[in-house]
LOVO-7232 format. One record per residue (C-alpha): residue number from 1; residue in one letter; x, y, z. Coordinates in steps of 0.25 Angstrom, whole numbers, padded with zeros to 4 digits. Layout:
<rs>
<NUM, "A", <X, Y, Z>>
...
</rs>
This chain:
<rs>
<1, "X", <-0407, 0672, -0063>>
<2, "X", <-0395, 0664, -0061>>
<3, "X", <-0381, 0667, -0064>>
<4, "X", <-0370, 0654, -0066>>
<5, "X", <-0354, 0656, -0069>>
<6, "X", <-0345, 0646, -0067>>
<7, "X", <-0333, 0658, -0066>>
<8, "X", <-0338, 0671, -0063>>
<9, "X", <-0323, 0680, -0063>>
<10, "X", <-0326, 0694, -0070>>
<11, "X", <-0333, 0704, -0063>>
<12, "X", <-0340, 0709, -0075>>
<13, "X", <-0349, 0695, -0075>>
<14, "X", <-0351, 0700, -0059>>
<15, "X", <-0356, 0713, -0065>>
<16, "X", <-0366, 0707, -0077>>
<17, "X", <-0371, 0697, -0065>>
<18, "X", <-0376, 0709, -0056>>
<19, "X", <-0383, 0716, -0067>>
<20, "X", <-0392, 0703, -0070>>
<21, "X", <-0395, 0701, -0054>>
<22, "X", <-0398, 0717, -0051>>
<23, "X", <-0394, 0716, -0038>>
<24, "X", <-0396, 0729, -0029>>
<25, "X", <-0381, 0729, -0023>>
<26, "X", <-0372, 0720, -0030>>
<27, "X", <-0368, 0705, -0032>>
<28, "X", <-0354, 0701, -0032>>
<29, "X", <-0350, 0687, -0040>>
<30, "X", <-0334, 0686, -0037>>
<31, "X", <-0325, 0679, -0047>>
<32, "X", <-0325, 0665, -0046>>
<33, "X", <-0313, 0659, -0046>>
<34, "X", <-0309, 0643, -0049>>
<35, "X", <-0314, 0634, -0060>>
<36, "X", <-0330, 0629, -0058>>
<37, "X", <-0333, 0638, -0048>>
<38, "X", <-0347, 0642, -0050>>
<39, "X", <-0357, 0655, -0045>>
<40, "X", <-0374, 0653, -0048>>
<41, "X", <-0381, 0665, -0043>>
<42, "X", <-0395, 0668, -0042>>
<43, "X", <-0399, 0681, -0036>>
<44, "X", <-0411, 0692, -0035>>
<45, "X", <-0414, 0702, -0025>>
<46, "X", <-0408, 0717, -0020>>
<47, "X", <-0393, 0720, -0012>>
<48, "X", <-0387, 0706, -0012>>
<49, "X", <-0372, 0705, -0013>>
<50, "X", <-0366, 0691, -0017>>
<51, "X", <-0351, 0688, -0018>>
<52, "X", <-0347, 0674, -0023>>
<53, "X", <-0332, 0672, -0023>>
<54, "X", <-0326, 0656, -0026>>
<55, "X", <-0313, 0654, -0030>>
<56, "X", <-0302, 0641, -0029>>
<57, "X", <-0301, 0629, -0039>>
<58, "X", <-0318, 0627, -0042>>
<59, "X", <-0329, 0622, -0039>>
<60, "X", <-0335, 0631, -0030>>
<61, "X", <-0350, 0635, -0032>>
<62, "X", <-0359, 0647, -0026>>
<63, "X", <-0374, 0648, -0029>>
<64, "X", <-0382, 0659, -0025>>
<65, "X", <-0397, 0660, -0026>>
<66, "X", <-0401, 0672, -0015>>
<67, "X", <-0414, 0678, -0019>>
<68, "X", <-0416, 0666, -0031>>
<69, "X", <-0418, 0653, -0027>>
<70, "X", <-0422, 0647, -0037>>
<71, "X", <-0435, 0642, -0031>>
<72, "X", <-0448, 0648, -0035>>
<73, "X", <-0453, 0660, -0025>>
<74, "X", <-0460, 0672, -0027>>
<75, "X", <-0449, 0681, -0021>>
<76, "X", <-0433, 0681, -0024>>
<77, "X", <-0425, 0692, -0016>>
<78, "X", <-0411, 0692, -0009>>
<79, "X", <-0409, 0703, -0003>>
<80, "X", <-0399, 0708, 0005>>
<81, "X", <-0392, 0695, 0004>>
<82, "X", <-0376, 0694, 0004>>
<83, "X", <-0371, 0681, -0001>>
<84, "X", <-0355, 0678, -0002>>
<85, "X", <-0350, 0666, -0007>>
<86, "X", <-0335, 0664, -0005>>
<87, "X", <-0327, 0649, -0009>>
<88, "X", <-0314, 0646, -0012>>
<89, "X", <-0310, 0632, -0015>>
<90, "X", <-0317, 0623, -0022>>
<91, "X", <-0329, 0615, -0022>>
<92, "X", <-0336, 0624, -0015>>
<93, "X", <-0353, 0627, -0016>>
<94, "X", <-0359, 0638, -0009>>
<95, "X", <-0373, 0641, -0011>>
<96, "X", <-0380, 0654, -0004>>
<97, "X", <-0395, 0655, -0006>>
<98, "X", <-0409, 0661, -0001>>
<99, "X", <-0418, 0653, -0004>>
<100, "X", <-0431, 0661, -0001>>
<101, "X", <-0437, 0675, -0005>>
<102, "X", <-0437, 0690, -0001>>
<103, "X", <-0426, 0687, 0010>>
<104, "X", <-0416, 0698, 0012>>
<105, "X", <-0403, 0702, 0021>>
<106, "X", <-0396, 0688, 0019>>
<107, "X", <-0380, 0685, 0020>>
<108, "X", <-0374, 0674, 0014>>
<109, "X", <-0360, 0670, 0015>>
<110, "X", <-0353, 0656, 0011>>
<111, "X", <-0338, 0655, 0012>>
<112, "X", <-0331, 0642, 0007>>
<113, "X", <-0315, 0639, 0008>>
<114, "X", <-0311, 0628, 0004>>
<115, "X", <-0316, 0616, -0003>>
<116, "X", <-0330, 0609, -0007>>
<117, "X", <-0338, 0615, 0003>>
<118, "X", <-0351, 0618, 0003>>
<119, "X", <-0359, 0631, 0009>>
<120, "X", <-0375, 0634, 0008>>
<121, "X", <-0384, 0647, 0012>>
<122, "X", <-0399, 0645, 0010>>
<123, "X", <-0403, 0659, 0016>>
<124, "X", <-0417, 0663, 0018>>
<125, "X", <-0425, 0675, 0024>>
<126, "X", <-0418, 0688, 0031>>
<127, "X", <-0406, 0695, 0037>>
<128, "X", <-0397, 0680, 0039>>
<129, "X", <-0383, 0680, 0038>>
<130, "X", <-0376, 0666, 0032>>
<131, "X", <-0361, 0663, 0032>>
<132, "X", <-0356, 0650, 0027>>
<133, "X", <-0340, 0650, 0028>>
<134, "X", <-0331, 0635, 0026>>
<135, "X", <-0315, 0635, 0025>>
<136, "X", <-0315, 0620, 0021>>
<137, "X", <-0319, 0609, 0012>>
<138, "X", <-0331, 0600, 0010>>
<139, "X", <-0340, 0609, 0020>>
<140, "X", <-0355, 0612, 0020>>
<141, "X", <-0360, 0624, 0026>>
<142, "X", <-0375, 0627, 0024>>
<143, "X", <-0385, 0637, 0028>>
<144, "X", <-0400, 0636, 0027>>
<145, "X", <-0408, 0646, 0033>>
<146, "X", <-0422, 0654, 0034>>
<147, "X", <-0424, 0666, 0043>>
<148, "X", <-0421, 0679, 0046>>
<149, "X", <-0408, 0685, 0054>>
<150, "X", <-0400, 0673, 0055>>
<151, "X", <-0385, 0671, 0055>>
<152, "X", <-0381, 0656, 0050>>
<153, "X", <-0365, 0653, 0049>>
<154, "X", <-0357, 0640, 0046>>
<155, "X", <-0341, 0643, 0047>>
<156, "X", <-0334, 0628, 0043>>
<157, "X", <-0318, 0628, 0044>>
<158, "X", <-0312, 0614, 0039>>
<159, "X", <-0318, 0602, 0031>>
<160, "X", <-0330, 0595, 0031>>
<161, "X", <-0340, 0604, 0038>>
<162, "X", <-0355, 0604, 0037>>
<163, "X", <-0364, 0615, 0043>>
<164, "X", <-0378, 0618, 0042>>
<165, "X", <-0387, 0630, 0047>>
<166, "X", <-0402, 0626, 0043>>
<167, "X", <-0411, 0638, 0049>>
<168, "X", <-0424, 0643, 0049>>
<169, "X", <-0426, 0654, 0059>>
<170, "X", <-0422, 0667, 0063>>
<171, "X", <-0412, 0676, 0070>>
<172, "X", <-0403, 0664, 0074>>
<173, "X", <-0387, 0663, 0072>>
<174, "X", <-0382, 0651, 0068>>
<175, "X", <-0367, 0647, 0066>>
<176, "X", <-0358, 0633, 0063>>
<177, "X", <-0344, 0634, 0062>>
<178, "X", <-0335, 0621, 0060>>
<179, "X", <-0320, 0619, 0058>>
<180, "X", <-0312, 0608, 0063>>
<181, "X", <-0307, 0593, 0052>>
<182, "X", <-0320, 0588, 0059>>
<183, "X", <-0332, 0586, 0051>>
<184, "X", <-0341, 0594, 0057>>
<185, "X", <-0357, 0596, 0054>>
<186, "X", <-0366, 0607, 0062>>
<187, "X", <-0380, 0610, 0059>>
<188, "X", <-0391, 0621, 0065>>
<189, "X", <-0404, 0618, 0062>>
<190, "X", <-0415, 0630, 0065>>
<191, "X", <-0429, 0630, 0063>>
<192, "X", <-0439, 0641, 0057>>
<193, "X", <-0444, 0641, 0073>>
<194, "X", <-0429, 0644, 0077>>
<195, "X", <-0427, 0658, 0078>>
<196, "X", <-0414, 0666, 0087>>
<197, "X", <-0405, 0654, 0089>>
<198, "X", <-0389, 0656, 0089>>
<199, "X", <-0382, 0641, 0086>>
<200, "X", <-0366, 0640, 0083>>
<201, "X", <-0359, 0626, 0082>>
<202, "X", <-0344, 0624, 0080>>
<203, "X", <-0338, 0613, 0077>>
<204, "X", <-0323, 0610, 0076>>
<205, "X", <-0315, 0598, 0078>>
<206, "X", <-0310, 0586, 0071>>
<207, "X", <-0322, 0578, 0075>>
<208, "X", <-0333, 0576, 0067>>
<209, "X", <-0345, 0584, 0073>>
<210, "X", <-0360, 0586, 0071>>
<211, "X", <-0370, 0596, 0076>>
<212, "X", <-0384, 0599, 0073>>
<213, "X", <-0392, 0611, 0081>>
<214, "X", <-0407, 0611, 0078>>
<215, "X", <-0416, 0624, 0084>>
<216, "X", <-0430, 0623, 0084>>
<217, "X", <-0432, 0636, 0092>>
<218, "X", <-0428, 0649, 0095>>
<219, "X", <-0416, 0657, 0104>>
<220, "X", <-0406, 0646, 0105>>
<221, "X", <-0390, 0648, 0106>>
<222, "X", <-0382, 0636, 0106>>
<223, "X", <-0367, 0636, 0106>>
<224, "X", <-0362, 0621, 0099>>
<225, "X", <-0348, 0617, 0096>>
<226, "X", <-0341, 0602, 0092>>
<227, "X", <-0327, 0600, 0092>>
<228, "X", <-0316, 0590, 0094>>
<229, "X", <-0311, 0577, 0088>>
<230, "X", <-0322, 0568, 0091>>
<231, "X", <-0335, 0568, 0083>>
<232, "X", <-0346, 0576, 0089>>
<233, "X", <-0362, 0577, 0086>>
<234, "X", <-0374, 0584, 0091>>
<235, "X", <-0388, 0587, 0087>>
<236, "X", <-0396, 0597, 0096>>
<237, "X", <-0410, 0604, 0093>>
<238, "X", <-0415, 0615, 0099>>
<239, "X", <-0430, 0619, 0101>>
<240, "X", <-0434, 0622, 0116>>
<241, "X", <-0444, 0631, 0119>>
<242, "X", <-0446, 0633, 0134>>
<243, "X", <-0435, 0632, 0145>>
<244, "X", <-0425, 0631, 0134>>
<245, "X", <-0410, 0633, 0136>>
<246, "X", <-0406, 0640, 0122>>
<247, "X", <-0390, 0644, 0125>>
<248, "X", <-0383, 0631, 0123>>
<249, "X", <-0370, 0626, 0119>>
<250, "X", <-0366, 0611, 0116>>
<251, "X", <-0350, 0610, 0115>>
<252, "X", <-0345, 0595, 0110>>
<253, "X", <-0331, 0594, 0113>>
</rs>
């Protein structure tokens, strides 16, 4: 079931939308403000909460799929699944989805100010908290994950921001947050055999700067930072198994 309004404003629509869904605790569509801003929800399961708020001059787009996917599965659920979508400005897309079936306890948050950005939760299995936030323009901020009791963040300040979490294990925390006029792009890879690793990379600056962290095993914490006004790139993969030192940082200055 899929619901499409290109200006959703009165709470009486809100009212009629949660009667066709039958959600168990409530969904919340909140008024969209601005010319051409669009909301596409697809939703099934039991006590999810969704709150989508966009306002400013147009343009902005939220999509939802949760327990439907569109894809053909034998199971659809959501349950337990918060998603907040949040943009002001215009230009914006934000997309929060779960892609697979029967997952339950997963937070979605995306957070746009400013212009023409672009955020993106793919969120599978149990228990994981995601937050996407961007104070900017022209920023891409995605998420894709499978696994359970995971906490996946990306926090851009500025313009011109890429960050990508692409992980597939489990009980790991994983942040990026970048800011600075630089134009700065981070990614963490994880494998399915990566489980109970702890990453952050910052990146601030007027420098242009590049960072990839890949894990292929388990119990890392690495501590990564770029900054300043020269250009700065670094590519490390992680997948020791014996006599391993797994509590690194790497500081480009």
């Amino acid at each position: 079931m899929s619901y499409k309004s290109p200006n959703l404003t009165r709470f009486g629509l809100t009212r009629a939308f949660l009667r066709r869904f039958f959600i168990a605790t409530y969904t919340l569509v909140s008024p969209v403000f601005g010319a051409d801003n669009s909301v596409d929800i697809d939703i099934k399961g039991t006590s999810t909460s969704i709150y989508i708020k966009q306002s400013g001059s147009g343009g902005n787009t939220a999509r939802v799929w949760c327990g439907l996917s569109g894809g053909v599965y034998t199971q659809h659920n959501c349950s337990n699944a918060e998603i907040d979508i949040d943009q002001d400005g215009q230009g914006n897309v934000a997309r929060a989805y779960s892609q697979l079936a029967a997952h339950t306890g997963n937070e979605y948050k995306i957070d746009q100010d400013g212009n023409d950005n672009f955020g993106y939760i793919d969120a599978d299995d149990d228990l994981n908290d995601m937050d996407i936030v961007s104070n900017g323009n022209n920023n891409d901020a995605e998420i894709y994950m499978q696994g359970d009791n995971n906490v996946y963040s990306i926090t851009q300040t500025g313009d011109d921001k890429e960050g990508e979490v692409r992980a597939f294990g489990d009980n790991s925390n994983f942040s990026i947050n970048q800011s600075g006029s630089g134009e700065h792009y981070a990614k963490i890879y994880a494998s399915n055999s990566a489980d109970n690793n702890d990453a952050s990379i910052e990146q601030t600056g007027s420098g242009d700067h590049y960072m990839r962290l890949n894990f292929y095993t388990d119990d890392y914490n690495v501590t990564a930072s770029q900054s300043g006004a020269t250009n700065k790139s670094i590519t490390a993969t992680y997948n020791c198994v014996t006599n391993c030192n797994k509590t690194i940082t790497i500081n480009q200055y």
